[in-house]
N, C-alpha and C positions, 0 to 999 in steps of 0.2 A: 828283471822280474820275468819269470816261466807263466807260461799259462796255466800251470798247473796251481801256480801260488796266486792267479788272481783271481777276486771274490766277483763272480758272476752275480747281479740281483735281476730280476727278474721285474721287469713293467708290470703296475698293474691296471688291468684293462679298462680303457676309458670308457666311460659311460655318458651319454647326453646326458645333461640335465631336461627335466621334466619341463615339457613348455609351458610360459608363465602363463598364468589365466588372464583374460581381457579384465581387463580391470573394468567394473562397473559394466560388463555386457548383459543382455536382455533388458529385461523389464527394469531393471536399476536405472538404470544409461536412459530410458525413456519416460518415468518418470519425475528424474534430477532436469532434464530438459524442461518437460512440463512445469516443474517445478522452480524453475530459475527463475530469481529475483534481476530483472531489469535495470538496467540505467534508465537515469530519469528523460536522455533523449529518447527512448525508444518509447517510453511510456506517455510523451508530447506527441510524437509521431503517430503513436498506437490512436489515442482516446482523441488527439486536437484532428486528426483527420476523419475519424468517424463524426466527430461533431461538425464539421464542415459542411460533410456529404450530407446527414441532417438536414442541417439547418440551409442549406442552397435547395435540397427538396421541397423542404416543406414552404418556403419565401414562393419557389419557378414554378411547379405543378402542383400544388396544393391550395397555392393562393392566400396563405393566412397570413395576417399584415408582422410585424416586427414589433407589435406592442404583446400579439398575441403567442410570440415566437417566446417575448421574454418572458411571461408571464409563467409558460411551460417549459421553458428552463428552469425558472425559477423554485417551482415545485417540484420540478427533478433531482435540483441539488437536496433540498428539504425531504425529498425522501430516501437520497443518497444517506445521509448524516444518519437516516432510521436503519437502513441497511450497513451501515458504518459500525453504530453500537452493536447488532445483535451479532454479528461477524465476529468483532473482537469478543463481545461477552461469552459467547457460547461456543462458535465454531473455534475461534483460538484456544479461548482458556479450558473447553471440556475437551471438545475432539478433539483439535490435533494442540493439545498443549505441550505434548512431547517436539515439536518442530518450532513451538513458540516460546516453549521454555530457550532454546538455544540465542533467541533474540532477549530476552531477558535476562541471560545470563552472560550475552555476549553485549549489551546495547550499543557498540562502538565499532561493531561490526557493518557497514554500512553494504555489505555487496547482499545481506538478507533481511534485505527492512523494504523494500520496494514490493508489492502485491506481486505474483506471477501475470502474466498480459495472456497466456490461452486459459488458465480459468474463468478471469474476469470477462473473455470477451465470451465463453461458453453462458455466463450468466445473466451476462448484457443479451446476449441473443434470446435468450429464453423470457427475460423480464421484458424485451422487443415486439415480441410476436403475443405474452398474454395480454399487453398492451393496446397493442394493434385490436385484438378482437375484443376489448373491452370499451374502448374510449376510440378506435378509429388511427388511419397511421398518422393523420398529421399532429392528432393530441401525443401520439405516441413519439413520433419523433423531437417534439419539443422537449417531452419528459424526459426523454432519454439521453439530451444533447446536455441538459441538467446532471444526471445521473455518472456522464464521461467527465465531464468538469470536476463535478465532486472527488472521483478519482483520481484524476492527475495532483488537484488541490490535496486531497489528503497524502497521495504517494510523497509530491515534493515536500510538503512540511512535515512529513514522518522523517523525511532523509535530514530536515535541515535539524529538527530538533535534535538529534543522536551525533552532530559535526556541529565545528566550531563558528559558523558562520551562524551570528545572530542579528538579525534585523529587528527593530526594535519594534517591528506590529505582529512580532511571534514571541514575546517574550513572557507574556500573560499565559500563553497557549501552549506555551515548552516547560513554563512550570508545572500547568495542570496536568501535562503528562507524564514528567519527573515525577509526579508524586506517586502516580499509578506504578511508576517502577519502583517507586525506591523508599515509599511510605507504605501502602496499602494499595494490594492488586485486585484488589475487590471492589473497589471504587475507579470512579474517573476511566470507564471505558472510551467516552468520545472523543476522538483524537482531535478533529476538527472544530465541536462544538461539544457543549455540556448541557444543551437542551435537553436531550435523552437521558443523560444522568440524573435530570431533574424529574422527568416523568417517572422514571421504571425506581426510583429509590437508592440510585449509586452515586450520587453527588456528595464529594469528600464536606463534612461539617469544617471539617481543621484545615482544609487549606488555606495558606498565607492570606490571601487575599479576601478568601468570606471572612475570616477572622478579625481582620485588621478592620473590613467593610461591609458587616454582616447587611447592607440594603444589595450589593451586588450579585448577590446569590440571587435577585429577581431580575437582575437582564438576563435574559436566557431566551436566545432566537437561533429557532432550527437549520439554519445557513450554515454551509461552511466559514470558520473563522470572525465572523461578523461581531456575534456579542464580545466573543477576549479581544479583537481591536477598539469595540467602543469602551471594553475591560481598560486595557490598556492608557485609553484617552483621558478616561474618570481618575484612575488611582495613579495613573504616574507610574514610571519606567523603576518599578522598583525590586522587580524579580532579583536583581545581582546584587542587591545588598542586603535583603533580612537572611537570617540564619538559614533559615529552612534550603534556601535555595543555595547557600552555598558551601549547606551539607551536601544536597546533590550533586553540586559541581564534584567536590569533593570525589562522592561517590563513581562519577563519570573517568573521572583523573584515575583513579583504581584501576578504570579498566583501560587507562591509556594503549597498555601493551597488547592487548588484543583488536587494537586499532587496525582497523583495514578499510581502504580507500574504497570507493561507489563501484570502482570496477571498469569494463570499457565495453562501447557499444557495440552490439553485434547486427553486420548489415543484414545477416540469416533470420533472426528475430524481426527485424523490423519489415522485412518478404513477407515473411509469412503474418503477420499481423496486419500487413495491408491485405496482402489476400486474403485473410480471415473477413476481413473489412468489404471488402468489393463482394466477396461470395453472401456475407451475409446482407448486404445494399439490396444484390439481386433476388436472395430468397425471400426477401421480405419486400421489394417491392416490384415487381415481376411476378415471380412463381406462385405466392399465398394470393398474389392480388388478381390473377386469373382464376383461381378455384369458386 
C-alpha cells in the first residue's frame, strides 16, 4: 500500500465538556440543610439537653421546688399538643402542603417525618423570651422544658407509627393517625393527642374506636399520648384486628417499596444544636436578664 492509496481522516477536535453545575449550590444546598429531617438521636440530644439545662436552672438559681418545676412542665406539654394541631392543621396542610404532601404520599419514607431541629429551636426561642417577659424566666423555663418534651414525644411516635415496631401503648394512637392518612385528612390532625380535635371540630365521627365505643370520644386530655393509653387500657388491644385497620396496613404494605430506613446521625447537627442550645441559655439568661 502507497501513500497515495491511503485514506487520511482527519481528528476531530476535541472539546471539554462544559463543567457540571454544583448540584444543589447556593440557597438550595442551604435550605435542604435547614430543612433536614433528623434522626431521633439528634433530636434526644437536641430537645433532652435543652430540657436539662432548664430544668437544673430553674431547681439551682431560681429556687422553685420540683413540684412546681412539674407542674410547668406539665402545662408546657399541654400547650405543645395546641401548637402540635395548629402546625399540622394549617402550616402543613395550607402552607407548605406541597413538602407535606410528599410525606403523605411517601408515609414509609422515614428519613422525612422527624420536625427539622433549627426551625424548631428558632421557635423554641422566640416562644422562650415572650415567656420570659410575660410569666418571668423561672415560669418560663418550666413551660418550656414541657414544650421540648412534647417534641421529642411527638417526633419519636410520628417515626414509630410510619415503621414496623409496634408497642402496644401506640396502637390506639397509630390508628388515629392512619386514619388521617388513609381515611380522611381533614380530620384527626393531633398526632399525639385528639384533645384539640375535640375542641376546633376535626374529631373523625367514624373512627374504629368512637364507633365500636361512642362514650370514648369523652376521654380527651390535652397531654401528649395520655388519653389513647387510658384509650388503649378501656377498649383492648384491638387496632390489628377490625377491618379498618387492616385496610391501612394494607394500605402501608403498598407503599412497602418506597420504604426508607430513619437514616444516620450526623455528629455536624448535633454541634450545632448544642450550640444553638448554649447561645440561646446565655441570651436568655445573661444578656435579656441584664437589660
Amino acid at each position: 500500500m502507497t501513500m497515495s492509496t491511503m485514506s487520511t481522516t482527519v481528528a476531530a477536535p476535541m472539546t471539554a465538556p462544559p463543567p457540571a453545575a454544583k448540584r444543589g449550590s447556593g440557597a438550595p444546598t442551604l435550605v435542604r440543610k435547614i430543612g433536614r429531617s433528623p434522626h431521633l438521636l439528634e433530636v434526644f440530644l437536641c430537645y433532652g439537653s435543652w430540657t436539662l439545662i432548664m430544668a437544673c436552672t430553674s431547681l439551682k438559681y431560681y429556687g422553685i421546688s420540683f413540684l412546681e418545676l412539674a407542674c410547668y412542665t406539665a402545662l408546657g406539654t399541654a400547650l405543645y399538643t395546641f401548637i402540635e394541631y395548629w402546625f399540622h392543621r394549617v402550616i402543613l396542610h395550607e402552607w407548605l402542603s406541597g413538602p407535606h404532601g410528599n410525606h403523605h404520599k411517601r408515609p414509609r419514607n422515614l428519613r422525612i417525618i422527624a420536625t427539622p431541629l433549627i426551625p424548631v429551636q428558632v421557635y423554641g426561642l422566640m416562644t422562650m423570651i415572650l415567656f420570659m417577659y410575660l410569666f418571668g424566666r423561672e415560669v418560663s423555663y418550666g413551660i418550656n422544658c414541657g414544650i421540648a418534651i412534647g417534641q421529642m414525644t411527638m417526633d419519636t411516635v410520628h417515626v414509630l407509627f410510619h415503621s414496623n415496631w409496634r408497642p402496644w401503648y401506640l396502637e390506639s394512637a397509630r390508628s388515629y393517625h392512619l386514619f388521617h392518612h388513609f381515611t380522611d385528612e381533614e380530620f384527626a390532625h393531633g398526632l399525639t393527642t385528639s384533645f384539640w380535635d375535640m375542641v376546633f371540630g376535626t374529631l373523625p365521627a367514624n373512627w374504629y374506636y368512637y364507633k365500636k365505643y361512642p362514650v370514648l370520644r369523652y376521654i380527651q386530655l390535652p397531654f401528649p399520648l395520655l388519653n389513647f393509653i387510658i384509650l388503649g387500657f378501656l377498649a383492648g388491644d384491638e387496632t390489628k384486628t377490625h377491618a379498618a385497620a387492616k385496610a391501612d396496613e394494607e394500605k402501608l404494605k403498598d407503599h412497602a417499596a418506597e420504604y426508607r430506613p430513619h437514616g444516620e446521625v450526623s455528629p455536624n447537627y448535633i454541634l450545632v444544636s448544642w450550640i444553638t442550645v448554649l447561645s440561646s441559655w446565655f441570651l436568655i439568661d445573661y444578656v435579656l436578664a441584664s437589660q
